[in-house]
C-alpha positions as CSV (number, residue, x, y, z in Angstrom):
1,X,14.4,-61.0,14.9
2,X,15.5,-61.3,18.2
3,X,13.9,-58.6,21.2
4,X,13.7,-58.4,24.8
5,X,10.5,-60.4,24.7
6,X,12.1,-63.8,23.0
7,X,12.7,-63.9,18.9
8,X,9.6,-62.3,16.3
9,X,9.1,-63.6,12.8
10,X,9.2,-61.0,10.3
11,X,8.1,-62.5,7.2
12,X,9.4,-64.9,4.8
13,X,11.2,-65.1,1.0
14,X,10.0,-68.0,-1.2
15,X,11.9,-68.9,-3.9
16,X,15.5,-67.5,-3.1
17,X,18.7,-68.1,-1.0
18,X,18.9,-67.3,2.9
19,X,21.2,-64.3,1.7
20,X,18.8,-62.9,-0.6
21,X,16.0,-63.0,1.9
22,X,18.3,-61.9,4.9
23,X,18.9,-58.7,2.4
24,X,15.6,-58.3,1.9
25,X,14.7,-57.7,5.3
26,X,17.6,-55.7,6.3
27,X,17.0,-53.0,3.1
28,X,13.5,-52.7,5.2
29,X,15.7,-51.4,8.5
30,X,18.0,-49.3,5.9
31,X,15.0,-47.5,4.7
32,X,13.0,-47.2,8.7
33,X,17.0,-45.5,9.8
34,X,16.8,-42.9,7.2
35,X,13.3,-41.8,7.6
36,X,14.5,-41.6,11.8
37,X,17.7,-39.7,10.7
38,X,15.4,-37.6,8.5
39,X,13.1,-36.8,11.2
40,X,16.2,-35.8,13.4
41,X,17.3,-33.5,10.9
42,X,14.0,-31.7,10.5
43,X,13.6,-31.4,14.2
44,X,17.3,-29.8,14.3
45,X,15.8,-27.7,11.3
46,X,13.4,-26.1,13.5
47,X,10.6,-27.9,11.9
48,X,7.4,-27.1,13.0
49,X,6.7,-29.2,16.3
50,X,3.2,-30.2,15.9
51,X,4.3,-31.4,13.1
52,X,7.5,-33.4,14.5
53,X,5.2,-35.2,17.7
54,X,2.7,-36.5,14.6
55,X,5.9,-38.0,13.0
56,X,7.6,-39.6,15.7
57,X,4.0,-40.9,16.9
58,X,3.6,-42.5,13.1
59,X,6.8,-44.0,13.0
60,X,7.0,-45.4,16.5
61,X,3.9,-47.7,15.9
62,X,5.6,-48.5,12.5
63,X,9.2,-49.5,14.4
64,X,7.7,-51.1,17.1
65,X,5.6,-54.0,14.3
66,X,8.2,-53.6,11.6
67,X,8.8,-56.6,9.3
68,X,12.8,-55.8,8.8
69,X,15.9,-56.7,10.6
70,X,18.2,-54.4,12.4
71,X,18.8,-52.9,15.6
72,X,15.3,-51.4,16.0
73,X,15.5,-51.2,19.5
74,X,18.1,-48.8,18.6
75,X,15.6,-47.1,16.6
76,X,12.7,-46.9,19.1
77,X,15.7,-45.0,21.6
78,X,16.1,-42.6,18.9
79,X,12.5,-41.8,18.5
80,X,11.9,-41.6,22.1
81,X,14.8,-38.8,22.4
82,X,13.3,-37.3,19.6
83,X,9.9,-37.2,21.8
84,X,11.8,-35.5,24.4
85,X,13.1,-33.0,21.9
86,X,9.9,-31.9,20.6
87,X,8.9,-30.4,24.0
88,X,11.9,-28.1,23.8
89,X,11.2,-27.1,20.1
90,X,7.7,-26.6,21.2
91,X,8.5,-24.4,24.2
92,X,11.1,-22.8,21.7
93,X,9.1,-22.2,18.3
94,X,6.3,-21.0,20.7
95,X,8.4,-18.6,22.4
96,X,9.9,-17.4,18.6
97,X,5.8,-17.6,17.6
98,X,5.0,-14.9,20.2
99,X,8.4,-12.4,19.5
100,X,7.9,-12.6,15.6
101,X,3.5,-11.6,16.1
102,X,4.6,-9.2,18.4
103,X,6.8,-7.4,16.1
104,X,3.7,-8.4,13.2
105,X,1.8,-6.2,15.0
106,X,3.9,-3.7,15.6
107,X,4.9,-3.5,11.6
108,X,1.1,-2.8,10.6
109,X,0.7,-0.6,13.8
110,X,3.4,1.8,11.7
111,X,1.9,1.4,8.5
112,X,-1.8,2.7,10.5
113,X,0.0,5.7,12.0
114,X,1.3,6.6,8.5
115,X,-2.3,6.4,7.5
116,X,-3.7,8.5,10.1
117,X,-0.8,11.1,9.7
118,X,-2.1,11.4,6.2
119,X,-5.6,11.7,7.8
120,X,-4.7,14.6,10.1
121,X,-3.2,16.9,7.4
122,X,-4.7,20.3,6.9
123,X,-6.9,19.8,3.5
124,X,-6.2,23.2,2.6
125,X,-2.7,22.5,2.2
126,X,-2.5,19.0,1.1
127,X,-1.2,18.1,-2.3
128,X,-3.8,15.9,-3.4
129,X,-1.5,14.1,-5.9
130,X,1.1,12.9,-3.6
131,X,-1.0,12.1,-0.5
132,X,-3.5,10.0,-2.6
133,X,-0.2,8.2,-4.1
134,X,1.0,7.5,-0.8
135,X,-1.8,5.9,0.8
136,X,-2.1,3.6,-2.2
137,X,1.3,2.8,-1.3
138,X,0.1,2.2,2.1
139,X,-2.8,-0.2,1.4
140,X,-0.1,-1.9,-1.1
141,X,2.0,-2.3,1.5
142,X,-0.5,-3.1,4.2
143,X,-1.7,-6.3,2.0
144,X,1.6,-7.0,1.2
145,X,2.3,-7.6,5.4
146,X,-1.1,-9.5,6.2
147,X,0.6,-11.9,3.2
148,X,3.9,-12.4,3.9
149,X,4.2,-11.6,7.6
150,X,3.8,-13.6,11.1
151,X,0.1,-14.0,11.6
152,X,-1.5,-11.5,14.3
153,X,-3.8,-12.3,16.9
154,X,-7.4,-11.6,15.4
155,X,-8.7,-8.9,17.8
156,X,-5.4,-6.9,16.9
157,X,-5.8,-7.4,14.0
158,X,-9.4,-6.2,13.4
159,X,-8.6,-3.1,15.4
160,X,-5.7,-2.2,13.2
161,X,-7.5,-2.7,10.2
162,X,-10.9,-0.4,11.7
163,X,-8.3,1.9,12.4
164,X,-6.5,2.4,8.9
165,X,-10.1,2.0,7.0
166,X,-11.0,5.2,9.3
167,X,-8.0,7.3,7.9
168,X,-8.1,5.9,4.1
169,X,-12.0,7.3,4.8
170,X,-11.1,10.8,6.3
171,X,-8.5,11.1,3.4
172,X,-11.3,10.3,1.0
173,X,-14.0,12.5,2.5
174,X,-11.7,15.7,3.1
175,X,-10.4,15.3,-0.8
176,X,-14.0,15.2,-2.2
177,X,-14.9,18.2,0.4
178,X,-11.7,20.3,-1.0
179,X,-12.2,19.7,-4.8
180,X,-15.7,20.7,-4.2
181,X,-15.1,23.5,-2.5
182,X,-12.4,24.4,-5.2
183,X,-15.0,23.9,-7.8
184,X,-17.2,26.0,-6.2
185,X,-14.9,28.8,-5.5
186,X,-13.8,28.3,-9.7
187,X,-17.3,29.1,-10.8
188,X,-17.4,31.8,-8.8
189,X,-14.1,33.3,-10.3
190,X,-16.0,32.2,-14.0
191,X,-18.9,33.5,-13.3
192,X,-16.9,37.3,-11.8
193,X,-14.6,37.4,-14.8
194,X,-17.3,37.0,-17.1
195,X,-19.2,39.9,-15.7
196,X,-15.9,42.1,-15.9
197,X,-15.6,40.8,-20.0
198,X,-18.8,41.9,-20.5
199,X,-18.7,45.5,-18.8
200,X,-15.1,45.6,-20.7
201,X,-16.6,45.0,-24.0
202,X,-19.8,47.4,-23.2
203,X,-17.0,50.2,-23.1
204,X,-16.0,49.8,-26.5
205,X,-18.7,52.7,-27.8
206,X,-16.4,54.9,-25.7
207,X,-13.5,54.5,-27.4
208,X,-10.5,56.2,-25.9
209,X,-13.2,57.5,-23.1
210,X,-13.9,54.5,-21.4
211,X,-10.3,53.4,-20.7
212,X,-10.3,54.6,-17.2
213,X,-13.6,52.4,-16.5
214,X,-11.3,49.9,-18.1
215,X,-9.0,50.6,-15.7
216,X,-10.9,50.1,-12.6
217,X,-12.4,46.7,-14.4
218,X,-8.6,45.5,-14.3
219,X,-7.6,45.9,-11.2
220,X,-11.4,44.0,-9.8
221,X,-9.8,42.0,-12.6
222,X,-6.5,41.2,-10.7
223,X,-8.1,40.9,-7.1
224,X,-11.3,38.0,-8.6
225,X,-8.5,35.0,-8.5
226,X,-8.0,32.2,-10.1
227,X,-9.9,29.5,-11.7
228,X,-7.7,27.3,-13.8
229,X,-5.0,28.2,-16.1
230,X,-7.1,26.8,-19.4
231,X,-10.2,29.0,-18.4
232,X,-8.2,31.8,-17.3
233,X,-6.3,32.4,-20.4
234,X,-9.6,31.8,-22.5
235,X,-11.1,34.8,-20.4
236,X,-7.9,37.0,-20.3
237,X,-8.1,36.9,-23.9
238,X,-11.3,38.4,-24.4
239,X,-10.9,40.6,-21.6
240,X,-7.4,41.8,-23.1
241,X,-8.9,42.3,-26.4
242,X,-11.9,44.4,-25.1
243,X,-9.2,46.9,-23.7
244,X,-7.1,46.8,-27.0
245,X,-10.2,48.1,-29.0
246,X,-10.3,50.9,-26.4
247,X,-6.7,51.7,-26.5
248,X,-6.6,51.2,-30.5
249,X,-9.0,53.9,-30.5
250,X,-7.1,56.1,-28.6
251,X,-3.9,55.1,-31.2
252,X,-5.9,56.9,-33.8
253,X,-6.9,60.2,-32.7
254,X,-3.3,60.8,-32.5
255,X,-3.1,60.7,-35.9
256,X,-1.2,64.2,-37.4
257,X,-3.7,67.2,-37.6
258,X,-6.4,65.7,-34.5
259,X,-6.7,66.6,-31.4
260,X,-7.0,63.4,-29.1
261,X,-6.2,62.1,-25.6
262,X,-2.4,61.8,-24.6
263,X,-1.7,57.9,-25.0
264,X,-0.5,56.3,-22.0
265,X,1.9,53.2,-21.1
266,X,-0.4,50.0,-22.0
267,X,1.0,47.9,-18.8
268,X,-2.6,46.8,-17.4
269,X,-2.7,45.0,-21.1
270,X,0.3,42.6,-19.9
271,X,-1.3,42.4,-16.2
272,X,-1.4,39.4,-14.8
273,X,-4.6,37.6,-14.6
């Protein structure tokens, strides 16, 4: 080969023509030009940078000793553009690193204020179902972004995180205080309408007499709440049937020939409970 610095040997054939070895050589400088045309493309790609300079740094020391012939000196100009290059891409990709973390943290900043949203709600008038279904979505959603999206600075990122473990832990603490509560305040309802069966069924010596204490045992009945509609219609049942007894009572001394107490309309037997 012949360079600025006088003619370079760059290997020898044995055993075959001066064309065969002269091809030889030359498919060497075919394959050198398409990894540098390769490495142009990938820079006009937007190929990472770093990852461009280690390239051109590799293939300059390989151009520079290469056993092949061809215009390498045409080759080495290429590269050294492509050096130039990769300061621009670096300046640019660093620029388009910063905008797309930016907007990273932004994205998970959202998904935290969702969270905390959640957090704030009254518990008294949260519907447990749906709020506990949407921060599952959340957290789904928040892994999915620290996968897929722009990394985020580290010290953002921590923050963000202590931030939307602190509302997934409010939800958590205020749902356990509320069904608790609710349990508590059930029991209590249990606990009242089972008082009010057994008075109810205590009147049933009474027979048609004890349908005003009946009464007055249906409407405490009406104002002790609620404590779950399987319970509730367990315990209106026997409350119900404690009051037909007295009013079935009352049915028969109306019979022809007695004297009895005038029947009246049986609405507190279809009050609601």
């Amino acid at each position: 080969m012949r360079e600025a610095s006088g003619e370079r040997a760059v290997g020898q054939y044995p055993d075959a023509t001066p064309e065969e070895a002269l091809a030889y050589f030359e498919r060497k400088y075919v394959e050198l030009n398409g990894q540098v045309t390769l490495l142009e493309q990938r820079a006009k790609g937007g190929a990472p940078a770093a990852d461009i300079a280690k390239s051109v740094s590799h293939l300059a020391k390989t151009v520079a000793t290469a056993n092949a012939v061809g215009n390498l000196a045409a080759l080495v100009e290429r590269l050294g553009a492509l050096g130039g290059a990769v300061s621009e891409l670096t300046e640019q990709q660093g620029a388009e690193s910063k905008a797309a973390a930016v907007a990273a943290v932004a994205e998970r900043a959202a998904i935290v204020e969702e969270a905390e949203a959640l957090a704030a709600e009254d518990p008294a008038k949260t519907q447990w179902k749906q709020t506990s279904a949407a921060l599952d979505a959340l957290f789904a959603k928040w892994q999915a972004h620290q996968h897929d999206a722009p990394r985020i600075p580290k010290g953002e990122a921590n923050e963000l995180w202590k931030r939307f473990r602190a509302a997934r832990t409010t939800i958590e603490q205020n749902r356990k205080a509320f069904f608790a509560e609710l349990d508590t305040a059930h029991k209590d309802v249990r606990n009242r309408k089972q008082q009010l069966i057994e008075q109810a069924e205590a009147l049933a010596p009474k027979g048609a007499d004890g349908i005003p204490a009946y009464r007055t045992l249906l409407d405490e009945w009406k104002l002790a709440g609620r404590s779950g509609k399987k319970q509730d219609d367990a315990m209106w049942a026997k409350f119900k049937a404690a009051g037909d007894v007295l009013y079935s009572v009352e049915v028969g001394d109306r019979r022809p020939g007695r004297r009895g107490i005038r029947r009246e309309p049986r609405r507190e037997a279809r009050a609601p409970h």
